[in-house]
N, C-alpha and C positions, 0 to 999 in steps of 0.2 A: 432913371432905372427904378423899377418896383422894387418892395423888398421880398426876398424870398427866402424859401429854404431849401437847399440841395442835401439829399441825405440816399448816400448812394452807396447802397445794404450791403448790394452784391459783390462776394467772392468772384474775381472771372479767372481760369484757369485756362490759357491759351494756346494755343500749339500742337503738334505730332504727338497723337498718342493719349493724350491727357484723358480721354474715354476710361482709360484703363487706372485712372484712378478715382473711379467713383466713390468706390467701398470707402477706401480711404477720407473723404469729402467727407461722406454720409458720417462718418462716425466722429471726423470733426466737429461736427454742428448738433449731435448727439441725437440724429436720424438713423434708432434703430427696427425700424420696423416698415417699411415704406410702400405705399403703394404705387407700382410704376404704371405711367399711362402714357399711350404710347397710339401712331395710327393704324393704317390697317396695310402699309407695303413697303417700303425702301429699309425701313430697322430693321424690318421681319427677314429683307431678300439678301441683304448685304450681311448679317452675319452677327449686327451691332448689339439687336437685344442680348442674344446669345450670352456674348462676350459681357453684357453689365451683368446679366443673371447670375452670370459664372462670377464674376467678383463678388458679388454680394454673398455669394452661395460660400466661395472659399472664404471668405472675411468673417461667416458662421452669422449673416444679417436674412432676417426673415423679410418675405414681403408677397406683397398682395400682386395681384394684375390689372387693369383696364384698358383693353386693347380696342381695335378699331375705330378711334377718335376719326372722326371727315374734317375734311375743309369746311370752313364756317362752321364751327365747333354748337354743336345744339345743346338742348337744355336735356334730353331725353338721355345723353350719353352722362352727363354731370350726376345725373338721379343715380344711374346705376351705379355711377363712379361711390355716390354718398352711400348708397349700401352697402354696399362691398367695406367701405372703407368702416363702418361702422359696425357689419359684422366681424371685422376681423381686427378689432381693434388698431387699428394703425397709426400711427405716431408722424406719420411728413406724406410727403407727396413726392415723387421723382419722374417729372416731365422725362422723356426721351423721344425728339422731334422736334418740330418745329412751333410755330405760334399758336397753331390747331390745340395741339398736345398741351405747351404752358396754359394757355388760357383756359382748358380744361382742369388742369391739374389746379392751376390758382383758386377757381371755382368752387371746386371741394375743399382746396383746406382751407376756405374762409366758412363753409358750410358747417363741416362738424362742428366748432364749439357755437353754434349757433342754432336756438331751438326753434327757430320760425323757416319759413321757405327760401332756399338760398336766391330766388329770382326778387325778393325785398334788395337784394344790393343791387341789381340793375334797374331796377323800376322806380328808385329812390326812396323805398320805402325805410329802408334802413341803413346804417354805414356800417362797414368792416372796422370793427375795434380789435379784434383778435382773428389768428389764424394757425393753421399747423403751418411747420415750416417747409417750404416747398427747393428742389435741387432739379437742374435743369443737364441734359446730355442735349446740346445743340447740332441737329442735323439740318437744319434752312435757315439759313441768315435774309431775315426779310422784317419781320412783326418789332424786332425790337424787346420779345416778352422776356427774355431772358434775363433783363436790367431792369423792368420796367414794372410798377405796378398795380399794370392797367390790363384789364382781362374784356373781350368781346364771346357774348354768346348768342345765339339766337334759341328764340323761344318759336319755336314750330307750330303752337296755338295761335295763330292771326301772325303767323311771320314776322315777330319784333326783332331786329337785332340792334341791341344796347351793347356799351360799356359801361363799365364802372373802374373804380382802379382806390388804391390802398397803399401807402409806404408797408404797409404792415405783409403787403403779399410780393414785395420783392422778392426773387429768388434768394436765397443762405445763397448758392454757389452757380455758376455757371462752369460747366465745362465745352471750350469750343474749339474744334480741329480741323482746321479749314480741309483738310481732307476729306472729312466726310461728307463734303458737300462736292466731289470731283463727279460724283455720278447724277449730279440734278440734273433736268433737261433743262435746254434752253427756256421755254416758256416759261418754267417755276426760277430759275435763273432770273429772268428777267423784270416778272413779274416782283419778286421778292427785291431785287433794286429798286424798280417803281416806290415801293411802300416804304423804302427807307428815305425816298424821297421825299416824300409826300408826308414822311412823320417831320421832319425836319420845315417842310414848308408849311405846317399847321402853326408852327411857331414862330418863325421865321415873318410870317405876312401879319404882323402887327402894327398898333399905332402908337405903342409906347413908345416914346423919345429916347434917345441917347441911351442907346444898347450897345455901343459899336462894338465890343469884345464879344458880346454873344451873338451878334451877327458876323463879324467876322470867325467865328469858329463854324459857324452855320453854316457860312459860305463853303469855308473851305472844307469841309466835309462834302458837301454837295458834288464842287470840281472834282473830288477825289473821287466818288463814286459814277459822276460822269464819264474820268476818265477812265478808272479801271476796267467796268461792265463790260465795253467792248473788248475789252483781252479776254476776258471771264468767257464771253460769249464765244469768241475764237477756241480759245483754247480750253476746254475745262477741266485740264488737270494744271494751270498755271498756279503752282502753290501762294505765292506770292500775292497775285492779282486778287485770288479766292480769299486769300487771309485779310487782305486790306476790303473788299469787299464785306466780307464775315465782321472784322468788325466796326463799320461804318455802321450798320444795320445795330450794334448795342449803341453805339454813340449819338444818331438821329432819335433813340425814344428813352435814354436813362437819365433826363435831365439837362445833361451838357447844352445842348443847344439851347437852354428853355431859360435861364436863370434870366429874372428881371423884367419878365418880359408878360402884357395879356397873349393867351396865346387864341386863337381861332376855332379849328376844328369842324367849320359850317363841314369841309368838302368830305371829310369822311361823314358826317351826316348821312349825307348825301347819298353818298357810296355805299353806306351800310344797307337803304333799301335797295338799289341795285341788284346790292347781291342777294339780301335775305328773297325777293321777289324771285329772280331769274336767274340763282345760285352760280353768279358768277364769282372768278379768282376774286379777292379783295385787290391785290395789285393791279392787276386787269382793270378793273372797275377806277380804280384809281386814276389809269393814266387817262381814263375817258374823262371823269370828273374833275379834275385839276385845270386843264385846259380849255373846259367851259365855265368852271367859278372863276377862273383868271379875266376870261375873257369880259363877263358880267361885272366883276369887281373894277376891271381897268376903266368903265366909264364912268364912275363916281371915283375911286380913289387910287390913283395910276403911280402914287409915289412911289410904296413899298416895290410894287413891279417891275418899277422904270431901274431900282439900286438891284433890284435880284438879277434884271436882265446885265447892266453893265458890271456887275460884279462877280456872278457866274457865268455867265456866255461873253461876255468882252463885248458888248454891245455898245459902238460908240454911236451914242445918240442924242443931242441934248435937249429934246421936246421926249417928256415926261409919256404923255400918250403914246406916241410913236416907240418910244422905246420898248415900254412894257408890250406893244403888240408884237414889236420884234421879238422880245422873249419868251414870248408864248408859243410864236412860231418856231423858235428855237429848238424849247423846250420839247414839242411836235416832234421837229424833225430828229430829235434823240431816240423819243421813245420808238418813235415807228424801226431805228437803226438797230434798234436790240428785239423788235419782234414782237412791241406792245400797240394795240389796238388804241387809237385816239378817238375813237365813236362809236356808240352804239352799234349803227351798223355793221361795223366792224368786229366787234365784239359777237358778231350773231345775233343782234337784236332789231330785229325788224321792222316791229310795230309796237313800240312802248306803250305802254298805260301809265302817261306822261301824268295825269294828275291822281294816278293812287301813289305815284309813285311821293307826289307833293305832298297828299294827304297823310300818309304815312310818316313823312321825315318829320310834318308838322307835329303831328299826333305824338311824335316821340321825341323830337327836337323842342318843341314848344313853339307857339304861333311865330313869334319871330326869335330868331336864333343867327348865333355869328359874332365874330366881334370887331373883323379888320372890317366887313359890311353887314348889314343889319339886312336878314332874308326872313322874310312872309313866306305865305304859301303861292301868292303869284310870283313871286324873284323865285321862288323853287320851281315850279313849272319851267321860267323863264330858261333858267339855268338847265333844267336838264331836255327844254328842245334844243338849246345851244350845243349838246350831248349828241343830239340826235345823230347826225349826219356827217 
């Protein structure tokens, strides 16, 4: 086991209702002035902004707006977020939504005390040494940003999408109620279990030795979100299902699963031009890419696959190849049972531009990048015609 540090910022505040103590939150962590940022329909149609407006407003808390955040969160919305916030002097940031909305909001408050171009954090030019303090109203459990603090944006100039991430931009607080996620559709539903997957197995497919505690928490996060999604999907007012769902998705990216451990990362690489190109779901893209870096990885190093299959899918198999192709197949036949795409073509993508697609994760990944396998720009190719089909 590596040595590590676990340092886990975030306030979570869980349960029925818990929206309605924002104000309250805010003025614990001495956020009085904030600007809320937020996307462009489910807060706006359900009722939700409303109701934080109105606490802050009754609690006598001033604050800013940034509304219309998209999926795959750009750089052009962060710009105007830093104006705003810089016109109107603002003291924190208050995400309300999902991973779109945090990773915008994290964005900014690493920006204002910082007098060079906020895209120096993603491009590696510079690190987040300080930040405003950022508060989170959780309406999609899927990103994990609520815990986590690691923020994706894409840069719309030549289609970059980086991350970066920071202890210092963990959220002060989460507030999460699994409620408010009874009205997601199935696709965002499902989509967002995918990615809590997939945060979980970025770490999880390592080759550091004798992790057993934090592979065993891995796991059993994993089985849990295997099992629940299909009630979730059935049903989506199962409070229950939805709450262990909701917080599966903080538990896959705030650390827990990670301590001790090199972690990976090639597959969202990968995934990021995906989407930055042919602006697909991030989960979506996910379930397409995981099952072909698995598939490429099992022919050089089949171990970590052969324990992920027999330890979350109950794969009794004792040839190490064989097994991890079983659990890839497995892994397949889950995603497709909740409504997620496992190829390209599926996904609606017909005719990839398989080597900008290489040239780009290179260009942004580094010529060779990965850590459970070592991927060039031909194993990226390789990897996403394995996507293909």
């Amino acid at each position: 086991m590596n040595n590590f540090v676990f340092f886990p910022a975030t306030k979570y505040v869980f349960g029925r209702g818990v929206e309605n103590k924002v104000a309250e939150q805010l003025e614990a962590f001495g956020m009085r002035k904030p600007l809320i940022v937020y996307g462009k329909g489910s807060v706006i149609r359900s009722g939700l902004l409303d109701r934080v407006k109105k606490s802050l407003e009754d609690a006598g808390i001033e604050y800013s707006e940034l509304g219309g955040v998209q999926p795959n969160p750009v750089d052009a919305k962060v710009y105007e977020g830093i104006d705003i916030a810089r016109k109107e002097g603002i003291d924190s940031v208050l995400a309300v939504g999902g991973g779109s909305s945090i990773d915008t909001a994290k964005a900014i408050a690493a920006a204002i005390p910082y007098d060079g171009d906020f895209w120096d954090f993603y491009c590696g030019k510079a690190k987040v040494k300080k930040a405003l303090p950022v508060g989170v109203v959780l309406t999609i459990p899927a990103a994990g940003s609520e815990g986590s603090g690691n923020t994706v944006i894409t840069k719309l100039d030549g289609l970059h999408k980086l991350g970066m991430g920071s202890d210092v931009l963990r959220p002060k607080f989460a507030l999460m109620n699994p409620e408010l996620t009874f009205t997601l559709p199935p696709y965002q539903t499902a989509a967002g279990v995918t990615d809590m997957l997939a945060h979980i197995m970025e770490r999880y497919f390592s080759n550091t030795p004798e992790v057993e505690i934090t592979d065993r928490v891995a796991e059993g996060v994993m089985k849990a979100i295997i099992s629940e999604a299909p009630k979730v999907i059935a049903n989506p007012e199962d409070y229950d299902a939805r709450a262990n769902i909701m917080w599966s998705g903080t538990l896959a990216h705030n650390g827990v699963c990670s301590g001790g451990r090199e972690e990976d990362w090639a597959t969202h690489g990968l995934e990021h031009e995906l989407s930055a190109v042919y602006d697909v779901t991030h989960g979506a893209g996910l379930a397409v890419m995981f099952p072909a870096w698995m598939t490429y990885a099992m022919k050089s190093n089949p171990g970590k696959l052969a324990q992920y299959a027999r330890r979350v899918f109950d794969i009794e198999e004792a040839d190490d190849v064989k097994a991890a192709a079983m659990g890839i197949d497995a892994l397949k036949k889950f995603l497709r049972s909740i409504g997620m795409p496992v190829s390209m073509k599926e996904l609606g993508i017909e005719n990839p531009d398989v080597k900008l697609l290489a040239e780009k994760v290179t260009e942004n990944k580094g010529e060779v990048f990965g850590n459970y396998i070592k991927i060039d720009k031909k194993a990226a190719e390789d990897i996403y015609m394995l996507a293909v089909d």
